[in-house]
C-alpha positions in Angstrom: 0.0 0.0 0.0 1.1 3.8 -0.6 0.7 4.6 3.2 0.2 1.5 5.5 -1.4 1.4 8.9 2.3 1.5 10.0 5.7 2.0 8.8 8.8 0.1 10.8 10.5 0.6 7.9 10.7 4.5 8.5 11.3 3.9 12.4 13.9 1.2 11.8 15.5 3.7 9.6 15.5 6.4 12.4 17.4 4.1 14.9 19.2 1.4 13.1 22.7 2.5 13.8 21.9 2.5 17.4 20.0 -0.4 16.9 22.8 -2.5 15.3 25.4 -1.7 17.1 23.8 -3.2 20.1 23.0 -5.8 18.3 26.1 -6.5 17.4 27.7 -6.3 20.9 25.4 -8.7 21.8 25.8 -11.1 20.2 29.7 -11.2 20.7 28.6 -10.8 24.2 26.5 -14.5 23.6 24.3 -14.2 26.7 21.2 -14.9 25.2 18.3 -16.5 28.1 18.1 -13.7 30.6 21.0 -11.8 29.9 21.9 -8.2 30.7 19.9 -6.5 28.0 16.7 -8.1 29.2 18.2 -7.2 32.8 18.7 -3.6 32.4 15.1 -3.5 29.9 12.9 -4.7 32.8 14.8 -2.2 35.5 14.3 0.9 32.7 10.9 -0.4 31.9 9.8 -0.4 36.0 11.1 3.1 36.7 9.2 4.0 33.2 6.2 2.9 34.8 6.6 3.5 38.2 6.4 0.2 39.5 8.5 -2.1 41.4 8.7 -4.8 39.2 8.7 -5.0 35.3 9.3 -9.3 34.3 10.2 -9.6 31.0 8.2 -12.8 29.0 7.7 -14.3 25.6 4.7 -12.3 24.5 1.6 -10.3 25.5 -1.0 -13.4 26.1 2.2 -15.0 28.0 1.9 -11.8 30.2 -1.9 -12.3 31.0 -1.3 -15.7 31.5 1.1 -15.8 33.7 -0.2 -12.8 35.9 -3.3 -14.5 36.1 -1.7 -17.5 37.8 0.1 -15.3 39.9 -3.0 -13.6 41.2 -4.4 -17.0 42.1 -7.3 -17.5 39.4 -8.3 -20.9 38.4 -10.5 -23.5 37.7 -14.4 -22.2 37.9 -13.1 -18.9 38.9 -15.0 -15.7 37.1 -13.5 -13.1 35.0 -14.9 -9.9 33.9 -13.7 -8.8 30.9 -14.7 -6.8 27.6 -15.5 -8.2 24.1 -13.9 -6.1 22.0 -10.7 -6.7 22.2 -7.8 -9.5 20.3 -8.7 -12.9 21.6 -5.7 -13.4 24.0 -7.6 -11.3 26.7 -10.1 -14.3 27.0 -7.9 -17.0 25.8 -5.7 -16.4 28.9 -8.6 -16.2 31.3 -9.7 -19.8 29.1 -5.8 -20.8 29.7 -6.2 -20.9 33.5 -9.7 -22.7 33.9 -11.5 -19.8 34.5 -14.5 -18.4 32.8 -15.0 -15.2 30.8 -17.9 -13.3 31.9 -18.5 -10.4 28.6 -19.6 -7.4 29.5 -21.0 -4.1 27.3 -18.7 -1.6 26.1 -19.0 2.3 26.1 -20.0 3.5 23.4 -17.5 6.8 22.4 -14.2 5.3 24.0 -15.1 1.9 23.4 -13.9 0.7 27.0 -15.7 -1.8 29.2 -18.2 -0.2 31.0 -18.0 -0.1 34.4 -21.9 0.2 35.2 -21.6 -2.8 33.8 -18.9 -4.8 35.4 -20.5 -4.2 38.7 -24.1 -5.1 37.3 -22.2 -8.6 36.5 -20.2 -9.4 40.0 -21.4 -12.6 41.2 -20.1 -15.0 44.1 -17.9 -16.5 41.4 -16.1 -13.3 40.5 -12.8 -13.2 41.1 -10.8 -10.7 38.8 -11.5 -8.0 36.5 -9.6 -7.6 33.5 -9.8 -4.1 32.0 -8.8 -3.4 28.1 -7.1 -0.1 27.5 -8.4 -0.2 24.1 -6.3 1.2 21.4 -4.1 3.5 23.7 -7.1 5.1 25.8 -7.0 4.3 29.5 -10.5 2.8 31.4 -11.2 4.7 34.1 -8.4 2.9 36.5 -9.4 5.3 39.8 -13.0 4.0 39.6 -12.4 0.7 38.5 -10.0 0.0 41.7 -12.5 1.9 44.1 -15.4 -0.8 42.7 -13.2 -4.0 42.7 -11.3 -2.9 46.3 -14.8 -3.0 47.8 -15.7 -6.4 46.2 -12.2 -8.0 46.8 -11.4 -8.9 43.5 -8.4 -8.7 41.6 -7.2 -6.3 38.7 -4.9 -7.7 35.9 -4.5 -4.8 32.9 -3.9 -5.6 29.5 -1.9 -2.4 28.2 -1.4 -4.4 25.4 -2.3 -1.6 23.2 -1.1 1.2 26.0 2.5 1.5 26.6 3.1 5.2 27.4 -0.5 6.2 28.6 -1.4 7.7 31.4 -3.6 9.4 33.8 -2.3 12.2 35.8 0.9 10.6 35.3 0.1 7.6 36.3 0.8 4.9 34.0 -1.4 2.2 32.6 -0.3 -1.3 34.1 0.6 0.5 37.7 -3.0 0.5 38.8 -4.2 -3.1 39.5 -2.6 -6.0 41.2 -0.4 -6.4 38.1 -0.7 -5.0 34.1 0.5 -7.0 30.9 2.1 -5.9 27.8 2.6 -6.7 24.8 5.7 -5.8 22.5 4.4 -6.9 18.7 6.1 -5.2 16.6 3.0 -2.7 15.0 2.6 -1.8 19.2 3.5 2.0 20.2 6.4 0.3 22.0 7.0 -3.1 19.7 9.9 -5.0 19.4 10.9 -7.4 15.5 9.4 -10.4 17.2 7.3 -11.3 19.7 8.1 -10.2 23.7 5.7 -9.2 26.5 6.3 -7.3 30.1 4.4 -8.0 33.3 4.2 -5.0 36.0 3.2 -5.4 39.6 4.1 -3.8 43.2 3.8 -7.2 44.4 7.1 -8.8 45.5 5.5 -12.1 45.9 3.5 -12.3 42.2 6.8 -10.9 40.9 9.0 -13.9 42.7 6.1 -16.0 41.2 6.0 -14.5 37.8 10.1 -15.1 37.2 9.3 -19.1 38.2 6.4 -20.0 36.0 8.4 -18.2 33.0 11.4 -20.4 33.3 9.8 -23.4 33.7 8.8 -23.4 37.0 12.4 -22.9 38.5 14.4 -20.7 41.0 17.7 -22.9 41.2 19.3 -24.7 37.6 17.4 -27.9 37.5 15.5 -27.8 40.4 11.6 -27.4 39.9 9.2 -26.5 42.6 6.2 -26.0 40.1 5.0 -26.6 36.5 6.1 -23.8 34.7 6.7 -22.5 31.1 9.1 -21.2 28.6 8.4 -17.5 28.4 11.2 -15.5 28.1 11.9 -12.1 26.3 14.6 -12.2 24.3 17.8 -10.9 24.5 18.0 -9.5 21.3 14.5 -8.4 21.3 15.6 -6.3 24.6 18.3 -4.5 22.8 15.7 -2.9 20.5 13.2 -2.5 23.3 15.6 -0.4 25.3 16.2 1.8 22.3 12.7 2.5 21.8 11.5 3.0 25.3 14.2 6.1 25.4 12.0 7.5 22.8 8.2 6.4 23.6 7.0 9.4 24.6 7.9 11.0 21.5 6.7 8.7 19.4 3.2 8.9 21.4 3.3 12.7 21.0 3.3 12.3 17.7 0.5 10.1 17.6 -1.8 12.8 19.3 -0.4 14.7 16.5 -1.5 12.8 14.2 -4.9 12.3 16.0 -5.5 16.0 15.9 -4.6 16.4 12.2 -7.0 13.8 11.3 -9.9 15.4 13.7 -8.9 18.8 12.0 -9.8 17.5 8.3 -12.6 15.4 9.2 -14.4 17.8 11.2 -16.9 18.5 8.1 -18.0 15.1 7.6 -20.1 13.1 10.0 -17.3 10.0 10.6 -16.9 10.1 14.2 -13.3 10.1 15.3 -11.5 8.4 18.0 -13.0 10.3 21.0 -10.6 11.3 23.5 -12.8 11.2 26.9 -10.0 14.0 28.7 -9.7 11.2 31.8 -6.4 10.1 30.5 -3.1 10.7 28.8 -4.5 8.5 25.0 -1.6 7.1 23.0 -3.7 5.9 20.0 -2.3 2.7 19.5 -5.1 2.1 16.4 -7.1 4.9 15.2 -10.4 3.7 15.2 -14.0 5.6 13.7 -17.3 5.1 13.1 -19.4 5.4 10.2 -22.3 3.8 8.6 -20.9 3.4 5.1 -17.8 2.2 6.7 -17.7 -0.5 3.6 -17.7 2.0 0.9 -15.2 4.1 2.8 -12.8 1.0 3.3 -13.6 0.0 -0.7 -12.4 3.4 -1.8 -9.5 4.0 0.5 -8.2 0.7 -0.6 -8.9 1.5 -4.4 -6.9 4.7 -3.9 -3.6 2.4 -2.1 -4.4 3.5 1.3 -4.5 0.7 4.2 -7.5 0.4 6.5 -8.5 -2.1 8.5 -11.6 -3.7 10.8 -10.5 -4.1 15.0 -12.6 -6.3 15.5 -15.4 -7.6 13.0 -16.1 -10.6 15.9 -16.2 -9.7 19.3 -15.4 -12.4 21.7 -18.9 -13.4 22.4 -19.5 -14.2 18.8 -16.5 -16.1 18.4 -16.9 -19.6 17.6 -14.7 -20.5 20.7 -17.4 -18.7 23.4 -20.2 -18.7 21.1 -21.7 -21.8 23.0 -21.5 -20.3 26.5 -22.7 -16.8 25.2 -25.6 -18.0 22.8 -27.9 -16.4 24.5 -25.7 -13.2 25.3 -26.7 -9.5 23.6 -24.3 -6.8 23.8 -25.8 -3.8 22.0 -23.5 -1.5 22.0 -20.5 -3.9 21.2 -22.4 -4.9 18.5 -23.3 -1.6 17.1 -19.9 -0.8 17.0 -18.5 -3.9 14.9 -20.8 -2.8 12.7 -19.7 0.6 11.9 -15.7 0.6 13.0 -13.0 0.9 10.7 -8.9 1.8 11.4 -7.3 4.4 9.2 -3.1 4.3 9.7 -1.8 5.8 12.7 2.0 6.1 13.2 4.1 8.2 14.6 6.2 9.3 11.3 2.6 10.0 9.2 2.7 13.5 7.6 0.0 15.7 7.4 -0.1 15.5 3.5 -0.8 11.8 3.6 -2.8 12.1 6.0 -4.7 14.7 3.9 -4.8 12.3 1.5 -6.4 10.0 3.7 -9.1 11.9 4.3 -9.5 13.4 0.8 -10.1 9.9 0.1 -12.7 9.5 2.8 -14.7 12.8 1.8 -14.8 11.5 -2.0 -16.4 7.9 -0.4 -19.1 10.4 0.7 
């Protein structure tokens, strides 16, 4: 496509000597499992998001996994969770023997609603996990206030977050622990797979560092069943040169977000909305529109990428179908409907991006 949804190409561009040089250095160096990159990544990463703990693993459903186990939910246990959102939210509750329990969405930010997460609470809940959906935080303050007084837990998936914030808070340093993941199209992406686990809790931290190395604090000895989940070395060399400049690639996001709300403001597509609660790093750049076909037919006529997160939500997936048959989600619905993705990344110029929406206004 003339302009994709993202272009490593460009970044990689930006920061390959630095990039390749570490590279290079280590792989003389030849510590690969564990080794000082992915040491001195997880200490940058923690201060980054003021936490005391940031545990490298092998991707971002590793890093709901895991920090589910860690929390302590299990077989028969219930999860509250959102719809719309990628799969691996409810394939790591799924992972553990728990149950996904789908609840409504709101319908400008597109975040689980909170009205309803309390509306579902039953006996059986025993975690909330809250989607900070394409770089726009939930409502952490509230969301802890509701789930303090119920005792449940709070895993975050900041999958799609890395950088955002509220009040300076970050994403993934409210709950009992937040997981991210480092794909490579992510605001903070490695050229692989990788994830990152956050928590204040020394104990799900200790646990965390077991169950990702195969259930093992000592060579060879094994006090649980664990798993191979380990970020990579090399994937941490290019992860520590990115996270020096995260916050100016998500500044230039909300750049780009305000350029595309500038010349779109005389048609009726309805742009991301930015609810002012929270720092939003528009990790996807997601509107709505009725004739969202025809717009997505003529962008990709004219070379322009779009795309559709997501055309299923989870409760229509085949997978859950069966427990949610007779589940209705109206607003989650609504929006599969109409939603469509035009390309956000940090290197897009305001003359493609005028293209873009030149584009959009002819499909009008």
């Amino acid at each position: 496509m003339t302009i994709p949804m993202v272009d490593l190409k460009q970044q990689y561009a930006q920061i390959k000597d630095e990039i390749n040089t570490n590279l290079l250095a280590a792989l003389e160096a030849t510590q690969f499992i564990l080794g000082p990159n992915v040491q001195a990544f997880e200490k940058e990463a923690a201060e980054y998001l003021g936490v005391k703990h940031a545990i490298g693993v092998g991707s971002g459903t590793d890093a709901l996994h895991l920090a589910l186990l860690a929390a302590g939910i299990g077989k028969g246990d219930e999860v509250i969770t959102t719809p719309f959102t990628f799969i691996a939210t409810a394939e790591a509750i799924a992972y553990v023997g728990a149950i996904p329990v789908f609840v409504d969405i709101d319908k400008d930010t597109f975040n689980i609603d909170l009205a309803q997460v309390q509306a579902a609470i039953t006996d059986k809940t025993r975690a909330v996990i809250p989607v900070h959906l394409f770089g726009q935080p939930v409502d952490m303050p509230a969301l802890v206030a509701l789930c303090d007084s119920n005792d449940l837990k709070i895993i975050e998936d900041c999958a799609q977050s890395f950088g955002a914030h509220i009040d300076g808070k970050q994403t993934g340093s409210f709950g009992d622990a937040g997981a991210f993941s480092f794909f490579p199209s992510k605001n903070l992406g490695c050229y692989g797979d990788g994830g990152l686990i956050s928590t204040n809790s020394d104990k799900m931290a200790e646990d965390i560092k077991v169950l990702r190395n195969h259930g093992s604090t000592k060579q060879y000895h094994h006090t649980v069943i664990g798993f191979n989940s380990r970020l990579d070395e090399l994937q941490a060399v290019i992860l520590r040169a990115k996270l020096k400049r995260i916050d100016d690639y998500n500044a230039n996001r909300r750049r780009v977000d305000q350029t595309y709300k500038a010349m779109l403001a005389d048609t009726d597509v309805q742009a991301p909305v930015d609810d002012g609660l929270g720092y939003h790093v528009y990790h996807q750049y997601t509107c709505l529109h009725p004739r969202r076909d025809k717009i997505m037919q003529t962008l990709r006529d004219a070379d322009i990428s779009c795309a559709i997160y997501y055309p299923i939500p989870l409760h229509k997936q085949e997978v859950f179908a069966q427990d949610c048959q007779n589940m209705v989600l109206p607003v989650t619905e609504s929006v599969v409907q109409n939603c469509f993705s035009l390309p956000v990344y940090p290197e897009l110029t305001e003359d493609k991006i005028k293209l873009i929406t030149d584009t959009i206004k002819s499909a009008l």
